[in-house]
N, C-alpha and C positions, 0 to 999 in steps of 0.2 A: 378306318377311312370312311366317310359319310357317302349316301347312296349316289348321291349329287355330284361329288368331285370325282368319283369313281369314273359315273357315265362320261362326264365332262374331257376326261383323261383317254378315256376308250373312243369318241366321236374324234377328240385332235390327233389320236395315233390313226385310226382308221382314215381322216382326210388326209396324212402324210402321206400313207399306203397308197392311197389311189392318184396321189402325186406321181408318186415314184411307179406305179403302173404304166401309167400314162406316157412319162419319159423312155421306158424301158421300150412298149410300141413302137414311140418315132421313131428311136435307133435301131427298128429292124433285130434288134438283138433276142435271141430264144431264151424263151425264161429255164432257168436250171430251177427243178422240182426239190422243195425243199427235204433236207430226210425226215425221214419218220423218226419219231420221238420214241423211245424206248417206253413201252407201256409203264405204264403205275408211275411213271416220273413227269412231273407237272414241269410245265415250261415256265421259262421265270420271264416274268413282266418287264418291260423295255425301260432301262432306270436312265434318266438324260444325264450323258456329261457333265462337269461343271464349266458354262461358258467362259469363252474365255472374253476376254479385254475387247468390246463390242464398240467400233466406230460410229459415226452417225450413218455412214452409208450403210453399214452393216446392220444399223436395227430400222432404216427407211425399206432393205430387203428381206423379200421375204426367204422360206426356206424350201419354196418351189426350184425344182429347174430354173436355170438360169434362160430368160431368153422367153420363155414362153408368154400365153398372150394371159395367163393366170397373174406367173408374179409380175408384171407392167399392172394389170388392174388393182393386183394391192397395193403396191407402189405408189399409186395415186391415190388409190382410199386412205392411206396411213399418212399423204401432203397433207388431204381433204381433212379426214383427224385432227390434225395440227393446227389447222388454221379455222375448224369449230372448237377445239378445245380454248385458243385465244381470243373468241368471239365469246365465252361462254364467261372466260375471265372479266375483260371489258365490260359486260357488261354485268357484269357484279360491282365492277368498280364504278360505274356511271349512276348503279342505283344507287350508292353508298354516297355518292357525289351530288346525288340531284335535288338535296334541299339544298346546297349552297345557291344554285341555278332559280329555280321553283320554290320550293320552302312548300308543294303541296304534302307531303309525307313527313311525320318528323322523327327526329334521328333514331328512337328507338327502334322504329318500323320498319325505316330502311336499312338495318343491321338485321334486324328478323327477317328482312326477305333478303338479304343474301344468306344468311344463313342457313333458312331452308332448300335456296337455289345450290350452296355448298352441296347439302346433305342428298338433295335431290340430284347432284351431278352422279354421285357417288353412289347412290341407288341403282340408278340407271347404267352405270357401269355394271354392277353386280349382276343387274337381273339380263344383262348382253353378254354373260361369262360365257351360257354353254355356245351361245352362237358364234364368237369370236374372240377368244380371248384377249387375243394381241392386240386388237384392235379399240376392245374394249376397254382397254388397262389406260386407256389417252379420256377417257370421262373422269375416274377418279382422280388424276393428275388435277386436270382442272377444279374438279371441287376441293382438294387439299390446298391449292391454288390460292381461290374464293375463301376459305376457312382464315386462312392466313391473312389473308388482305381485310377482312372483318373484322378479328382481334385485332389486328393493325391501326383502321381508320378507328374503332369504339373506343379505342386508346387516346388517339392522337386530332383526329377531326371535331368529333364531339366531347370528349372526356368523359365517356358515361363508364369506366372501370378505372381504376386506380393501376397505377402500375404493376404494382405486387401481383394483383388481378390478373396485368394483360400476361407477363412472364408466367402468371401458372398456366392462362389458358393457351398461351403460346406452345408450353412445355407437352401440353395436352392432342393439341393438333399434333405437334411433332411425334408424341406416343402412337396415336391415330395413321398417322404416316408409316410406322414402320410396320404396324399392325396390317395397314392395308395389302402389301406389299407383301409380309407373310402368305396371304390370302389369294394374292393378284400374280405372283412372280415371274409378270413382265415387264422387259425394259424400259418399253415404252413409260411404262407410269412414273420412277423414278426422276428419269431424264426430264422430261414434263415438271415435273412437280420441281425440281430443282430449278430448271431456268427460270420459270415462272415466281419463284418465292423468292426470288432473289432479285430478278429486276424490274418486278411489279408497281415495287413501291417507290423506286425510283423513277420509271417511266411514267406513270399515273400522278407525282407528287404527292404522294399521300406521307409532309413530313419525314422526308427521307434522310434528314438531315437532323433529325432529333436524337435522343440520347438513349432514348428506346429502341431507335435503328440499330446501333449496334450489336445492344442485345438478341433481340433477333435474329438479325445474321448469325452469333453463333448458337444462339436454340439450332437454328436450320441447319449448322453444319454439323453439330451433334447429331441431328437427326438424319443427315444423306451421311456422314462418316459409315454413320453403322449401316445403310440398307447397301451402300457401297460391298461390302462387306458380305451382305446375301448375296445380294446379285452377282458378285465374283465380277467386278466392271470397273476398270481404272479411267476408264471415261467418265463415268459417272463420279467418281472422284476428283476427278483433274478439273472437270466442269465445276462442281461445286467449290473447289479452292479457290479456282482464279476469280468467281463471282465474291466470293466469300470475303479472303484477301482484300481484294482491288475497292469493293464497297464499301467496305471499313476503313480503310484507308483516305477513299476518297470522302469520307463524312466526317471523317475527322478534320478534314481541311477547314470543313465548315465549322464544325460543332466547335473550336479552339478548346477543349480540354484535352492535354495531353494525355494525362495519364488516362484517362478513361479510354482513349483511342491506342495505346502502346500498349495496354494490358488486352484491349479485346485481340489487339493480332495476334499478339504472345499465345494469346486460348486459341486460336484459332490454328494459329500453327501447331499448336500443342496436337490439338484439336486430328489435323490432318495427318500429320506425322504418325503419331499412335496408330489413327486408320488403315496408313500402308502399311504399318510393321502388322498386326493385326492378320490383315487381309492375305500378306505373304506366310504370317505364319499358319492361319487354318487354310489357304489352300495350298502351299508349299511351291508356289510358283514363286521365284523372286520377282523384281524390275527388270520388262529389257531395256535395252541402251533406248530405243524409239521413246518409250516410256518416260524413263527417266531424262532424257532431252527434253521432254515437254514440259518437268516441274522446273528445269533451270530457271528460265527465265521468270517465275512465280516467283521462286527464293531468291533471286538478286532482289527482285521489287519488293519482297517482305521484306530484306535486308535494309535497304534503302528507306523503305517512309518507317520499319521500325526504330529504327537509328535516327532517323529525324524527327520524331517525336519526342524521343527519351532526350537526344540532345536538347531539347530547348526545355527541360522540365530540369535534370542532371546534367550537363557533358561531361562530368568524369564519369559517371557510370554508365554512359552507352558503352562504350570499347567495350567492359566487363561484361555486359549483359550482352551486345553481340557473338563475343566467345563464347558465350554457354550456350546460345543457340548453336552454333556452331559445332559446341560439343554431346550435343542431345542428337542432335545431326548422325554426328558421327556413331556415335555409341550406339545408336539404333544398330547401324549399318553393322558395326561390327557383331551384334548381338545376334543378327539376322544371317550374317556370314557365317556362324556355327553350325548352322542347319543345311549348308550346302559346300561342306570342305572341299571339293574337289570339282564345282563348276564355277565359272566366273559370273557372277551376280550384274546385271545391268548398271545398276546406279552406284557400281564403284566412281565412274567416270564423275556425276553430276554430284556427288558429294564431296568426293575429293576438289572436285569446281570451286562447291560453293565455301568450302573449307580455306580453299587457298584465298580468293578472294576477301573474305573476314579475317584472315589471320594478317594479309596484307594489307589490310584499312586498319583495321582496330588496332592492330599489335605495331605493327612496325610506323604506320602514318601517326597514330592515334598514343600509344601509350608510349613505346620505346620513346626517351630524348635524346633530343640531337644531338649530344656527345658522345650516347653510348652506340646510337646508331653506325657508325665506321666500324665500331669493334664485332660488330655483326658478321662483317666480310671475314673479316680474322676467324671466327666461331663455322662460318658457313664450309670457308678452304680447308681448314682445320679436320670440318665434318666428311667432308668428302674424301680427302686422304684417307684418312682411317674406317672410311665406308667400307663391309663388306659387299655393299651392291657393286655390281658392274655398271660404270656409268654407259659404256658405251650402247648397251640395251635398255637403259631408262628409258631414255627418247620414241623409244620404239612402240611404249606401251600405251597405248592410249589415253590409260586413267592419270597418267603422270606426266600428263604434258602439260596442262595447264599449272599444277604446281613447281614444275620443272621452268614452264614460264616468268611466274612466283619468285623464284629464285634467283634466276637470270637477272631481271628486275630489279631487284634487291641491289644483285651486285653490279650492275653498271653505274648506279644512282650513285651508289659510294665510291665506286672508283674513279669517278668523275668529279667527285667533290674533293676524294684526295689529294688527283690530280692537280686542279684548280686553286685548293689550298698550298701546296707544295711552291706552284709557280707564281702567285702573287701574296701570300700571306707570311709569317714568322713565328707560327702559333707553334710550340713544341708540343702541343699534343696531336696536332695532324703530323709532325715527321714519327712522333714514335707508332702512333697507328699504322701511319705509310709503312714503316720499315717492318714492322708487325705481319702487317698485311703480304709483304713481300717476301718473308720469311714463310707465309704460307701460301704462298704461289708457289713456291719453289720443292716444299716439303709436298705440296700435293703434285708436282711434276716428279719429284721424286720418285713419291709412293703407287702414282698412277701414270707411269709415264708412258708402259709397257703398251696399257689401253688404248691410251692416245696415240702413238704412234703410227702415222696412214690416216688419221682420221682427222676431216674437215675443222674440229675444232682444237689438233694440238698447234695450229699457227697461229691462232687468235692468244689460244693461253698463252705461249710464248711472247706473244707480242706485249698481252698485256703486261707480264710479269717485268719485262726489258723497259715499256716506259715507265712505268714505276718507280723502276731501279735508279734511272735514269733522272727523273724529278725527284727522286729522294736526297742524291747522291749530290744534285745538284744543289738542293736548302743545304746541304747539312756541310757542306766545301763554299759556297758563296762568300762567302761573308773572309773566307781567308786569302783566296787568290783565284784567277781565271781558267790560271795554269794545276791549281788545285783540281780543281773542277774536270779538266778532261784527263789527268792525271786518273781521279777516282774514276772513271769513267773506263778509260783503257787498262785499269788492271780489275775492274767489272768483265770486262770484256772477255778478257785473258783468261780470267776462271773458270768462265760459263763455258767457250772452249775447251779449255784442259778438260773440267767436267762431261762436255759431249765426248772428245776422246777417249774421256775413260766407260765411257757406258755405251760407245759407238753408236750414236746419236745423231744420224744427220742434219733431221732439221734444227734439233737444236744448236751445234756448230753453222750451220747455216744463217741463221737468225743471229746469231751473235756477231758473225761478220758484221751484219749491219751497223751494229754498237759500235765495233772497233774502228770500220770505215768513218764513222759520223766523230767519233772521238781524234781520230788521226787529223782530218780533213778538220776538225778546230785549231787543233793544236798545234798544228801546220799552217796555215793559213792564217791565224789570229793569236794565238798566243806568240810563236816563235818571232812572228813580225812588230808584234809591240814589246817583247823582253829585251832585257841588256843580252851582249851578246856572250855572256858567261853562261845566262838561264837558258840562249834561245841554243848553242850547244849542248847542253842538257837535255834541253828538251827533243831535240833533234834526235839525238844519241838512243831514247827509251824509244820516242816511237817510230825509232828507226829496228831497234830489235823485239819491240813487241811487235811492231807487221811483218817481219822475218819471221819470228816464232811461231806466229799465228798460220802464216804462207806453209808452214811446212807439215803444220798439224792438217793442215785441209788439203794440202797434197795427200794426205791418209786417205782422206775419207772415201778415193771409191775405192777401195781394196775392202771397207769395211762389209757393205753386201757379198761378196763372196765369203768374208769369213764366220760372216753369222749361218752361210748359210751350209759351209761344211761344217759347223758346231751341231744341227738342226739335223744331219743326216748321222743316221745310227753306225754304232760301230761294225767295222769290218766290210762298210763297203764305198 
């Protein structure tokens, strides 16, 4: 360790010290004498935690007492900071700008004196280490700042370097960047240097809009990816994606080449993604949920203008290439999830999000066809019967609501279009779906009934399952008679009954009345009154003994809670 950063380390523990002296005083509280060190054994040097995930208010604070009239004056030296570090920028960029204005300096000149006003930022930071670190780590930001906005304009204002040129020197600065930061390993410089390089060139106009811009952007985020990474700082991560992301994106609106703008996100995302796996795997802290809430709404908006670029270059291969972001997504997470089998990782929740979301744009809107889309409900009901999960605790989890929404989703769309088909169209392949589909209503009332039973949504399944029945039964008897019709309707009825009595089922006997009443009350009222009177005694006769039958099965039903519930009590008592 060099004589310099030694002293420098000894001056910022020892002004901690007399911090926390100080504080100890006001509270009146008696200092407890430290013990004595066991002779010949050397005390070991105060090694700092690794920070954690550092807000803006938390690096605008200092790490004085709170309250006192010390941290209020840094508070304000480190605003004061901020607003000469963006004075320091500006005005690198107005020299850079003022032969467009004057034309007294010409362009070489004025790229040399921002460049030494860069180099000079960043001196002068160094040589204010031993006196302030913190404070001082907001000089070099700015000159990294400067640097960057230099190879920028010599690129793009004047043309005095070739592209190839500006990208090495680009890659250069950014080497520079994380060197300094090595050197500097405070916050402050990071955060600085990222908002700055990012909305420089856009706020200044310095070609923001060029095809250069892009690349820059991702130099830049290769470059805060990794000091993200030292610093241990998901701020300084979160910060540079959504500048990163959104700038690219929005330059692309301008710049009209697609593929050169769908490829920089892709890196970019690449880009950040890697960084959090990365970042969790060398400090072992996963995402908390706060954390991972804040990239949602990134990842919908990468989702969104990536998919809208590739679609107008391909539209059959967005969907495709939406899913594999999706599953690069995914894959991290689960790869991540190996290293902490028995705690719940934050960004189950925001993955599983952005997951369900892609899977229902791309897969289900996007690729599935409309024909085969119905048969999805069939595959869905299917899947859940046979589910070993408990439905009734899906709901409860938080990471699976939103896909459980997904789902939901799904299956209204189709059973609505079912439905709709069933009662105005002739199409046999919406009744063999319908009846498909109703076959696995039923098999998952079956196999899951037990669950549902008491719970909010066994009356909705049931319902659904019963109008189904009911427009299925209807296509597939229309066409022969009226009396057909509530005929298949009331021995529907009759079954679902017998079937509750046999598995002591109230509400499903319940809900089946309904069927039989709507069924009777037709065939009563409309059929028996327009048949001859040979059909309409017929018809009188069944549903005169199917509402008898029915009448006596449901006279059962409350005897059935008592005897489930001496079944439930052990024997011999």
């Amino acid at each position: 360790m060099e004589p310099l950063e030694l002293e420098s380390k000894m001056n910022s523990l020892e002004l901690r010290l007399s911090r926390v002296e100080g504080a100890l005083m006001k509270a009146a509280q008696p200092e407890v004498p430290p013990s004595p060190a066991a002779p010949g054994v050397p005390v070991p040097a105060s090694v700092p935690a690794p920070a954690a995930a550092p807000g803006l208010k938390d690096l605008l604070d200092s790490r004085a007492p709170a309250g006192s009239p010390v941290t209020r004056a840094e508070r304000s030296g480190n605003w004061l900071g901020v607003v000469a570090a963006i004075c320091f920028v500006f005005a690198a960029a107005f020299i850079i700008k003022l032969s467009i204005d004057s034309g007294w300096l010409t362009p070489v000149r004025q790229i040399g004196l921002a460049v030494l006003l860069g180099i000079g930022l960043i001196g002068a930071g160094f040589a204010l280490l031993d006196s302030d670190r913190e404070y001082s780590s907001l000089l070099p930001g700015a000159g990294i700042i400067v640097l960057y906005l230099t190879v920028f304009a010599a690129h793009r204002l004047y043309s005095l370097i070739t592209f190839e040129d500006a990208i090495s020197l680009i890659s250069l600065v950014s080497g520079a960047c994380i060197w300094l930061y090595t050197r500097i390993r405070e916050d402050w410089y990071p955060v600085t240097a990222a908002a700055g390089s990012y909305c420089a060139p856009v706020v200044l106009s310095l070609g923001s809009t060029s095809t250069f811009t892009v690349y820059y952007f991702l130099l830049c985020s290769t470059a805060f990816s990794v000091i993200s990474i030292w610093v241990r700082s998901r701020t300084l991560t979160l910060v540079a994606a959504y500048l990163s992301i959104m700038m690219t994106a929005f330059a692309g609106l301008y710049l009209r080449q697609d593929g050169l703008t769908a490829g920089m996100l892709a890196l970019n995302f690449l880009v950040f993604a890697m960084g959090a796996y990365l970042y969790t795997r060398q400090s072992m802290k996963p995402l908390t949920e706060t954390e991972s809430a804040s990239f949602l709404p990134l990842l919908l908006f990468f989702y969104a203008m990536e998919y809208y670029f590739i679609n107008r270059m391909h539209p059959g291969l967005a969907p495709w290439l939406s899913l594999g972001f999706a599953g690069i997504l995914l894959g991290l997470y689960q790869s991540a999830k190996k290293w902490f089998p028995e705690a719940n990782i934050g960004s189950q929740t925001m993955v599983y999000a952005f997951v369900s979301v892609v899977c229902f744009h791309s897969f289900y809107l996007e690729l599935l066809p409309a024909l085969a889309r119905p048969w999805l409900f069939v595959a869905i009901a299917l899947g859940l019967a046979l589910s070993p999960v408990k439905l009734d605790g899906a709901g409860k989890a938080g990471a699976l609501r939103i896909p459980a929404l997904a789902v939901l989703a799904v299956l209204l769309l189709e059973y609505v279009g079912m439905v709709s088909h069933l009662l105005s169209g002739k199409e046999l392949s919406w009744l063999a779906v319908s009846l498909a589909s109703l076959a696995a209503l039923w098999a998952l009332v079956y196999a899951r009934g037990e669950e549902f039973a008491g719970k909010a949504g066994y009356g909705p399944l049931l319902g659904a399952a019963h109008v189904l029945a009911v427009s299925g039964l209807y296509r597939l008897t229309t066409d022969t008679s009226s009396l057909a019709v509530s005929a298949s309707w009331l021995m529907y009825a009759v079954s679902i009954i017998a079937f509750a009595f046999d598995r002591k089922d109230e509400a499903m006997a319940k809900s089946a009345m309904l069927v039989l009443g709507f069924a009777a009350c037709k065939a009563l009222l409309y059929d028996a009154a327009s048949a001859p009177t040979t059909v309409r005694i017929l018809c009188l006769l069944l549903t005169g003994a199917a509402l008898y039958g029915s009448g006596f099965l449901i006279r059962r039903i409350s005897g059935w809670k008592l005897e489930k519930e001496k079944d439930r009590q052990p024997a011999g008592l």
